[in-house]
KOLMI-894842 format. One record per residue (C-alpha): residue number from 1; residue in one letter; x, y, z. Coordinates in steps of 0.25 Angstrom, whole numbers, plus 5000, padded with zeros to 4 digits. Layout:
% KOLMI-894842
+------+--------+------+------+------+
! ropa ! drenro !    X !    Y !    Z !
+------+--------+------+------+------+
!  NUM !      a !    X !    Y !    Z !
...
+------+--------+------+------+------+
% end
This chain:
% KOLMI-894842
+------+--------+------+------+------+
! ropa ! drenro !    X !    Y !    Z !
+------+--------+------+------+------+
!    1 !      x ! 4987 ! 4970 ! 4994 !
!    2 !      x ! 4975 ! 4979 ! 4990 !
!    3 !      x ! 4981 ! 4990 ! 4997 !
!    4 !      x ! 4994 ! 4987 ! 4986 !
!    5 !      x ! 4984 ! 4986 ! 4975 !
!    6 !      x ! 4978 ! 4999 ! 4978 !
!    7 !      x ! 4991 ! 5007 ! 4975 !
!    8 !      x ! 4996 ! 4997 ! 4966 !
!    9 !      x ! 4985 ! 5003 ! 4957 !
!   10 !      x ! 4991 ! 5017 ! 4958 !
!   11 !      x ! 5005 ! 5009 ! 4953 !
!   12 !      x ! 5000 ! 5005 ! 4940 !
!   13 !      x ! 5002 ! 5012 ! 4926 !
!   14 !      x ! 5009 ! 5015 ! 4914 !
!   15 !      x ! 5012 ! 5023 ! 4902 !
!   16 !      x ! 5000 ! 5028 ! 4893 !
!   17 !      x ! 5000 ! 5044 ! 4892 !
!   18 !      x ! 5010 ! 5054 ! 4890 !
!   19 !      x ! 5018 ! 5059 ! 4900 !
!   20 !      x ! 5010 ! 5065 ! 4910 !
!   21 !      x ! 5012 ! 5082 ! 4914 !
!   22 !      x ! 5003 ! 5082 ! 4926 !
!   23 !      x ! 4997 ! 5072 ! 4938 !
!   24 !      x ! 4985 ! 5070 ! 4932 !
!   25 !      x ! 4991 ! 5065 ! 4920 !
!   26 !      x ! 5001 ! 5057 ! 4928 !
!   27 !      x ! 4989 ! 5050 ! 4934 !
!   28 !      x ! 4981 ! 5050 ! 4923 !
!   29 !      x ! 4991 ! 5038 ! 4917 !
!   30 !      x ! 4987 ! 5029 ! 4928 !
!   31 !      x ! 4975 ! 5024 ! 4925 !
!   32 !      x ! 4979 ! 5019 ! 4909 !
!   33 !      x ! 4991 ! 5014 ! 4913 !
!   34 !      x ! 4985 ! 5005 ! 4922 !
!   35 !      x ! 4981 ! 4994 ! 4913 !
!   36 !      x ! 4993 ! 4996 ! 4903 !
!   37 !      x ! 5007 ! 4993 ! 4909 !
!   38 !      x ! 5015 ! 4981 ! 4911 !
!   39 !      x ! 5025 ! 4982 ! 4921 !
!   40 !      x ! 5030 ! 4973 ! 4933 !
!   41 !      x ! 5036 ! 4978 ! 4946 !
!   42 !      x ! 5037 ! 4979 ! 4961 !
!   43 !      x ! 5030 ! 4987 ! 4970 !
!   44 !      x ! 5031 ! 4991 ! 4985 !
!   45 !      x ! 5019 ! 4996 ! 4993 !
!   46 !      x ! 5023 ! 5003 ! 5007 !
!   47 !      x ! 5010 ! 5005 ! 5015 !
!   48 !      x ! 5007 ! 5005 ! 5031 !
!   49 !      x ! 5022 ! 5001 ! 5034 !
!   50 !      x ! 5023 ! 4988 ! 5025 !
!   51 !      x ! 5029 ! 4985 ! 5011 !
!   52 !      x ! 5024 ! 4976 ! 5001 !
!   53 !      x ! 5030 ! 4974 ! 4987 !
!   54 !      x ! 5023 ! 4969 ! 4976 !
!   55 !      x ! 5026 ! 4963 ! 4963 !
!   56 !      x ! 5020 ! 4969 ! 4952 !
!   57 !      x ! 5017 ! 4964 ! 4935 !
!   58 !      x ! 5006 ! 4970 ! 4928 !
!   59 !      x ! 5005 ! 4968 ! 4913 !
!   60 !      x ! 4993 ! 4972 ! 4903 !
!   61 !      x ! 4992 ! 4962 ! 4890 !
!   62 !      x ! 4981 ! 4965 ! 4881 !
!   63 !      x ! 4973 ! 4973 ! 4888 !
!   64 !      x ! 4974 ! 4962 ! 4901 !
!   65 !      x ! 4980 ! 4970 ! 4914 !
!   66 !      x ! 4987 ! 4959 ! 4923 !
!   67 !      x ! 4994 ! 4964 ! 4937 !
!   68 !      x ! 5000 ! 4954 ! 4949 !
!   69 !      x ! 5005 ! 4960 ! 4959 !
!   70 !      x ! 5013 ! 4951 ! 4971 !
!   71 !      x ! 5017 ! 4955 ! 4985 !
!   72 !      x ! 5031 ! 4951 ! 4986 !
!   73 !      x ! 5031 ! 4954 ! 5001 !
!   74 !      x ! 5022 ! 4950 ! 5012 !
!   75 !      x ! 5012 ! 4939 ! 5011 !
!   76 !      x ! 5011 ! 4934 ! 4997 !
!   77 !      x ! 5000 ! 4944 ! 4987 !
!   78 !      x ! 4998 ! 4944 ! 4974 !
!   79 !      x ! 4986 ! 4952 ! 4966 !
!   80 !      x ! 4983 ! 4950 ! 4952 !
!   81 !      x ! 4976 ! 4958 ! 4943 !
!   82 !      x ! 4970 ! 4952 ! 4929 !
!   83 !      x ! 4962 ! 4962 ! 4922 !
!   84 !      x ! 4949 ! 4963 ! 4931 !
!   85 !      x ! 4952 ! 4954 ! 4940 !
!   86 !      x ! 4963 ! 4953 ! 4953 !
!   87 !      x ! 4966 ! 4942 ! 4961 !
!   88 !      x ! 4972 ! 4942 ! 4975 !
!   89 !      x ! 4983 ! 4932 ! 4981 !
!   90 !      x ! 4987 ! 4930 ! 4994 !
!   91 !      x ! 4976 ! 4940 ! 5000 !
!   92 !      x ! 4965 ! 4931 ! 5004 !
!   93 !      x ! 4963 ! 4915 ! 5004 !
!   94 !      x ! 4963 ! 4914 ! 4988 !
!   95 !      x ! 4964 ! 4921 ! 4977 !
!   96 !      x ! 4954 ! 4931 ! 4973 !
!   97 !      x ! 4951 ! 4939 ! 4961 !
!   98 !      x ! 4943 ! 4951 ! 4960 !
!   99 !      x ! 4936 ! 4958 ! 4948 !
!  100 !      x ! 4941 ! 4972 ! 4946 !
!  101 !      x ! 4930 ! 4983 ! 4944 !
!  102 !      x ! 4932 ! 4996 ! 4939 !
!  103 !      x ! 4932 ! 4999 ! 4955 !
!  104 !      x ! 4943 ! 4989 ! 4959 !
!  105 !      x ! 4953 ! 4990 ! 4947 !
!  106 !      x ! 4963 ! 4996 ! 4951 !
!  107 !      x ! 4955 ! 5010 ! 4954 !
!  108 !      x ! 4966 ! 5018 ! 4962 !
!  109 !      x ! 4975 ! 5018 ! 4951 !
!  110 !      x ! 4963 ! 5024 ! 4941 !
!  111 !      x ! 4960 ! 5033 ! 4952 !
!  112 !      x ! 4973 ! 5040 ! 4954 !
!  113 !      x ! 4973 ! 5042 ! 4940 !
!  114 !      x ! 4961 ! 5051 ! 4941 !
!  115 !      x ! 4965 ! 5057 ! 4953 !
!  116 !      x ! 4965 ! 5072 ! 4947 !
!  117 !      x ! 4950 ! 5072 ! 4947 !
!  118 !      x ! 4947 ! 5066 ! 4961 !
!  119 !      x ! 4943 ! 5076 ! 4974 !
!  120 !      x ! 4954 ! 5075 ! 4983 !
!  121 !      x ! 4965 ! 5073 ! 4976 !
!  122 !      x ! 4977 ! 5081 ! 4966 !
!  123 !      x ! 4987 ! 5076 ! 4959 !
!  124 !      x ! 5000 ! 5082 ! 4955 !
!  125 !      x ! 5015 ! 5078 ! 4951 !
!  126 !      x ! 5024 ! 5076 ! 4960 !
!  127 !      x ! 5041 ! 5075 ! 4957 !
!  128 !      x ! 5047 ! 5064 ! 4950 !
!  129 !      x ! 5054 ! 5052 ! 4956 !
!  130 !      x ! 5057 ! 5038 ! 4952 !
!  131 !      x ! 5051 ! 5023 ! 4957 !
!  132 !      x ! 5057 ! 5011 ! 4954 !
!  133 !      x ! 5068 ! 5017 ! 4944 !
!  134 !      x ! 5056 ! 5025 ! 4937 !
!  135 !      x ! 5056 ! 5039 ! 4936 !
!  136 !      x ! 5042 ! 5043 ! 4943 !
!  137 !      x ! 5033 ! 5056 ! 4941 !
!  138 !      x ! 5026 ! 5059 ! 4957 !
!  139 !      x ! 5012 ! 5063 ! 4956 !
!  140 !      x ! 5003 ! 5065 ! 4968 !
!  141 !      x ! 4990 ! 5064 ! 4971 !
!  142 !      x ! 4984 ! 5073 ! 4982 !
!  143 !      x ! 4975 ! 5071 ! 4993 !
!  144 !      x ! 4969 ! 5085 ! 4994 !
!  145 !      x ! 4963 ! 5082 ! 5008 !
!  146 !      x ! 4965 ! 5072 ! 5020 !
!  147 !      x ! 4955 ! 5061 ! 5014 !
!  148 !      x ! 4963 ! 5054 ! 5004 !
!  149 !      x ! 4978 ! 5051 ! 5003 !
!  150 !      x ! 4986 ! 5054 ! 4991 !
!  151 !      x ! 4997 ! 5048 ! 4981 !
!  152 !      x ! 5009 ! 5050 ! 4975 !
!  153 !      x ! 5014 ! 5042 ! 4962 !
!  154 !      x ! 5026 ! 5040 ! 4956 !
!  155 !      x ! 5024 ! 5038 ! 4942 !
!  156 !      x ! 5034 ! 5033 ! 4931 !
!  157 !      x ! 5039 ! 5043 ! 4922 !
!  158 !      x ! 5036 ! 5036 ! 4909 !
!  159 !      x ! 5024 ! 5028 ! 4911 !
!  160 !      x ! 5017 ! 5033 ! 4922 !
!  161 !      x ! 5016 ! 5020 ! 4930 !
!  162 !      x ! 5015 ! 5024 ! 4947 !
!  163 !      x ! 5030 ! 5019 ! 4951 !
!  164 !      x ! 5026 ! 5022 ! 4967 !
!  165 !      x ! 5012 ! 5027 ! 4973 !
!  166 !      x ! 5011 ! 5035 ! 4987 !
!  167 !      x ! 5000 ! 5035 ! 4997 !
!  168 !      x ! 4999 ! 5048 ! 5001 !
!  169 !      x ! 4994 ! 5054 ! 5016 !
!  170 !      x ! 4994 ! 5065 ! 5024 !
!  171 !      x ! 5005 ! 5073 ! 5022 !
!  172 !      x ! 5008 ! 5066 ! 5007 !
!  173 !      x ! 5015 ! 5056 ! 5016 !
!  174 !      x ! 5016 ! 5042 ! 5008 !
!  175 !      x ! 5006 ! 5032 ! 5016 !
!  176 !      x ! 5008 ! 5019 ! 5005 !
!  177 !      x ! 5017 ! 5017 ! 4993 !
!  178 !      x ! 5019 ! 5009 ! 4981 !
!  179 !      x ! 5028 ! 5009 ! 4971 !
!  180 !      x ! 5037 ! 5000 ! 4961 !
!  181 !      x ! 5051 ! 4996 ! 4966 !
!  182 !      x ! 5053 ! 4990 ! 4951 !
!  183 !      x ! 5046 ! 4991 ! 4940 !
!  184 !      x ! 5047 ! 4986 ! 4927 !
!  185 !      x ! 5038 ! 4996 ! 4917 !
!  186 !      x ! 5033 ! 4987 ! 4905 !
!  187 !      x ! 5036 ! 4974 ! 4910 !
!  188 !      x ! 5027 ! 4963 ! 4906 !
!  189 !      x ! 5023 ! 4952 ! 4917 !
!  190 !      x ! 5021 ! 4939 ! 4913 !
!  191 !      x ! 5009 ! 4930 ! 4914 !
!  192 !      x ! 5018 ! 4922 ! 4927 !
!  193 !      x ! 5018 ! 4937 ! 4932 !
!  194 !      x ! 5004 ! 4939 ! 4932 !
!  195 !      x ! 4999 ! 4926 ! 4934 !
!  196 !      x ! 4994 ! 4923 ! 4950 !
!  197 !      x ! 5002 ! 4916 ! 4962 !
!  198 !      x ! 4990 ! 4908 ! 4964 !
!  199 !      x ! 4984 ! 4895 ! 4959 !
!  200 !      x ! 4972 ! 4898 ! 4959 !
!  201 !      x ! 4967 ! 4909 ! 4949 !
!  202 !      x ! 4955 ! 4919 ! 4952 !
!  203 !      x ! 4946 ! 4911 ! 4962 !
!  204 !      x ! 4934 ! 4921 ! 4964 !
!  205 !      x ! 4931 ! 4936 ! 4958 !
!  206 !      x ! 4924 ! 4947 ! 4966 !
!  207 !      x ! 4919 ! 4960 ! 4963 !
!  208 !      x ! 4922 ! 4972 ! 4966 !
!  209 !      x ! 4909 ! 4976 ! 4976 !
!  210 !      x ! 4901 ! 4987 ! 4968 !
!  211 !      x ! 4896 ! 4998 ! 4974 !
!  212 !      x ! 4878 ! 4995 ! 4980 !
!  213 !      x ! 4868 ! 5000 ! 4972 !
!  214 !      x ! 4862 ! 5003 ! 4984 !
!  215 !      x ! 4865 ! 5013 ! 4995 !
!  216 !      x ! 4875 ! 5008 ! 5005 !
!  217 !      x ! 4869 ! 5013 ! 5020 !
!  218 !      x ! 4880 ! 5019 ! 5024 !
!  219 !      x ! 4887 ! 5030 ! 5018 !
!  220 !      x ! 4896 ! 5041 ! 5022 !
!  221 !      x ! 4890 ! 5056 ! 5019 !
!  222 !      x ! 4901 ! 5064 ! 5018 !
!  223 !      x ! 4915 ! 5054 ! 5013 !
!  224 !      x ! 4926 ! 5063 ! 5011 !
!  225 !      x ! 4928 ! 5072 ! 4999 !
!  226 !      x ! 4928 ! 5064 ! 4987 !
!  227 !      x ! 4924 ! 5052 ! 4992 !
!  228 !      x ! 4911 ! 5043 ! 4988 !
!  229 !      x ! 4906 ! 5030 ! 4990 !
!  230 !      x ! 4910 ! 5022 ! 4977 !
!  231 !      x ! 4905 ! 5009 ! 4984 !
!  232 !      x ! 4896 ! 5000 ! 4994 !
!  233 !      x ! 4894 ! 4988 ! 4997 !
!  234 !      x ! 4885 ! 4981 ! 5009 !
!  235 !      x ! 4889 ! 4974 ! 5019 !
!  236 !      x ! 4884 ! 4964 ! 5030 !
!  237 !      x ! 4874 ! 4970 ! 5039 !
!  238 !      x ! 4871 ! 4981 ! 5033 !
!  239 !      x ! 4884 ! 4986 ! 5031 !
!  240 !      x ! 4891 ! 4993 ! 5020 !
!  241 !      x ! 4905 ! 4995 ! 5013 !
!  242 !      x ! 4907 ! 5009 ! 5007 !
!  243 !      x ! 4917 ! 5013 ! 4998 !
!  244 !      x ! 4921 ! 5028 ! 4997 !
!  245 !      x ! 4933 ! 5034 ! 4987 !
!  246 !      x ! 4937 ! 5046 ! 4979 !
!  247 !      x ! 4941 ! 5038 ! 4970 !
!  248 !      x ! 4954 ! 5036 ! 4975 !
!  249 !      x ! 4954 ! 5034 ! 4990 !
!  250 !      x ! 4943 ! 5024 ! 4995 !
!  251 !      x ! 4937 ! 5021 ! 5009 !
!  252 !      x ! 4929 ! 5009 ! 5012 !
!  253 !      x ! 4919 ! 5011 ! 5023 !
!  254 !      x ! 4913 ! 4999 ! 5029 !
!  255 !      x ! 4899 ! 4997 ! 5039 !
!  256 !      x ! 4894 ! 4986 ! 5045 !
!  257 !      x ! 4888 ! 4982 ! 5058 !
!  258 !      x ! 4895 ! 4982 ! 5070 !
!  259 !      x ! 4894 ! 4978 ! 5084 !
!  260 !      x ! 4884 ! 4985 ! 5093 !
!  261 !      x ! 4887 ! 4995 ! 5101 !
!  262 !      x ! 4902 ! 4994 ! 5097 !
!  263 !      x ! 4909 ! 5010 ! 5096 !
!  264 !      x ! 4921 ! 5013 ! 5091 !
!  265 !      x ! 4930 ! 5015 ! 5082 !
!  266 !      x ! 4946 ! 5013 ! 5074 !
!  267 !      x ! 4955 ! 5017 ! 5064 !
!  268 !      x ! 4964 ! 5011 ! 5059 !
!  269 !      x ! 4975 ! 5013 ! 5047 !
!  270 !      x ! 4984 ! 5003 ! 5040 !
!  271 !      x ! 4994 ! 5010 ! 5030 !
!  272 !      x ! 4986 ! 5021 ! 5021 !
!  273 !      x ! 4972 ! 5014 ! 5026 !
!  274 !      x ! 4965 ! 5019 ! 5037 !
!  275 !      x ! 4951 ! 5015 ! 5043 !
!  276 !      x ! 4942 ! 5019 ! 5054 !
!  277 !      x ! 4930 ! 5010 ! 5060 !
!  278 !      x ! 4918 ! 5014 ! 5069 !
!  279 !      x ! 4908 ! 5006 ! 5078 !
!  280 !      x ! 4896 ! 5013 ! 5081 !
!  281 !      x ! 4880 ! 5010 ! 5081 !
!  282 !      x ! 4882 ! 4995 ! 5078 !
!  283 !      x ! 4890 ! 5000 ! 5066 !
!  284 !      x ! 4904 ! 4996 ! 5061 !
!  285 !      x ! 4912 ! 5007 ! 5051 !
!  286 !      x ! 4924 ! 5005 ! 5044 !
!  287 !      x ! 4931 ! 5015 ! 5034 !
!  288 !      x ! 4944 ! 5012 ! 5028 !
!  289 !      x ! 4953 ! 5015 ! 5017 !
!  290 !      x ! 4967 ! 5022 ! 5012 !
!  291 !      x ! 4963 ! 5036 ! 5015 !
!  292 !      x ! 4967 ! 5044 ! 5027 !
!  293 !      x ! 4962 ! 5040 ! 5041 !
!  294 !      x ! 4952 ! 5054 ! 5040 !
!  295 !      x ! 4945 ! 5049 ! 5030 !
!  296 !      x ! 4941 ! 5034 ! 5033 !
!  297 !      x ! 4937 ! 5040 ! 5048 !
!  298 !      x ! 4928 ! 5051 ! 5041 !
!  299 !      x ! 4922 ! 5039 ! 5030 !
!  300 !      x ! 4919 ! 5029 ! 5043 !
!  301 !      x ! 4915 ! 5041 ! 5052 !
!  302 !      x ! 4904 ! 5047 ! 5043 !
!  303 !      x ! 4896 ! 5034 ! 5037 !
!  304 !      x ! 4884 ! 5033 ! 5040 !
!  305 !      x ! 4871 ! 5026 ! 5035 !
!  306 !      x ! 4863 ! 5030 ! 5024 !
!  307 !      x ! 4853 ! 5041 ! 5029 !
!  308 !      x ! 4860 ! 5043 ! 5041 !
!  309 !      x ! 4862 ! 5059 ! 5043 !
!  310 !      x ! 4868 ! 5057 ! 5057 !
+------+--------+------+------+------+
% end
């Protein structure tokens, strides 16, 4: 479900500029248009051979941004969104709620938005198509190098709202998609629409870890062009959780203890994610994240403790 969230956040917007003449302008409209649509619809995801459909309402009332989104296929999901706070259903053993920071709400869709000015990246139009009967504007964003993937998005003509979002790879092959099969643009969801499955309303509210004060221990010295560490956290046993974006892409790299005298290493890869694992010195390495297979082997080769030149 997160992995839906995450590009469901690239598929929400609506009308607040003029029309747009160039990408940038294009993009520019997501971010503002996030919080003032009301629309209810039905989106597929396609990702690592599988097909989920989702059912969608959002709805902004006096300032108030509400949003439910409900698997309509495989086990039953629901996410729903109330201002700062989102509740899962059907993920875990009971409903949770977390708050949003600025770092967890909905972050990819402001970041796309300001693409134009990240390292790594270009954006330009595309042709024109149509998305669930809407008439669509195509606008890419370009990986300029092999660390990153890119995107393609159909946007409607009118508003600007993303009617379909491509994960792009090697090659601008297409490695996830989203997009609306219906849409209704202006619709308003009722309070039965937005209102949770369960019985129970929020039973517990976590926040978002912030980054240490404190150096972590480890570090990686050279990440990939355009990539810093935006968080840490510790973990048992001297261990440590460290979080590297560009502010669109992210790679979690995690370090704890590990058996001694256990070598070795893996990769694995599950749709657009891949992740790469070492053993070695009593050590265990972990990278992953939705980036191509180069760049969470480099983040988990190349870590290294705090001082350590070698």
């Amino acid at each position: 479900m997160r992995r839906v969230l995450a590009l469901l956040l690239l598929a929400l917007a609506g009308p607040l500029h003029a029309a747009a003449t160039d990408a940038a302008g294009w993009l520019a409209r997501v971010g503002p248009a996030l919080r003032s649509l009301d629309y209810q619809g039905t989106l597929v995801v396609v990702a690592d051979g599988r097909v989920d459909t989702l059912r969608v309402f959002h709805r902004v009332r006096d300032g108030r941004e509400q949003e439910r989104l409900v698997a309509l296929s495989g086990p039953p999901r629901e996410v729903i969104r109330d201002d700062g706070k989102v509740m899962c259903i059907g993920t875990g053993d009971e409903p949770v709620a977390y708050d949003l920071g600025k770092a967890g709400r909905w972050s990819a869709a402001l970041a796309v938005s300001e693409v134009a000015g990240m390292r790594g990246y270009r954006a330009r139009l595309a042709g024109e198509g149509r998305v669930a009967g809407h008439a669509a504007q195509q606008v890419e964003v370009i990986a300029t190098d092999g660390w990153r993937y890119g995107y393609r998005l159909w946007l409607e003509k009118s508003s600007g709202l993303p009617l379909r979002v491509d994960l792009l790879g090697e090659g601008g092959r297409s490695v996830e998609q989203v997009a609306f099969t219906e849409l209704d643009l202006g619709a308003t969801p009722s309070d039965a629409d937005l209102a949770p499955s369960a019985a129970d309303q929020l039973m517990r509210v976590s926040r978002l870890p912030a980054p240490e004060a404190s150096p972590p221990g480890w570090q990686v010295p050279a990440p990939p062009p355009g990539f810093r560490l935006r968080a840490a956290r510790p973990l048992p046993g001297d261990g440590v959780h460290l979080l590297y974006s560009d502010g669109l892409a992210s790679v979690s790299v995690y370090v704890e203890k590990g058996k001694p005298g256990l070598r070795g290493g893996a990769t694995r890869q599950r749709g657009a994610v891949h992740a790469r694992s070492f053993w070695l010195d009593g050590w265990q390495v972990l990278a992953l994240g939705k980036v191509p297979a180069a760049t969470v082997d480099r983040f988990a080769r190349t870590v290294r403790p705090v001082g350590d030149d070698g």
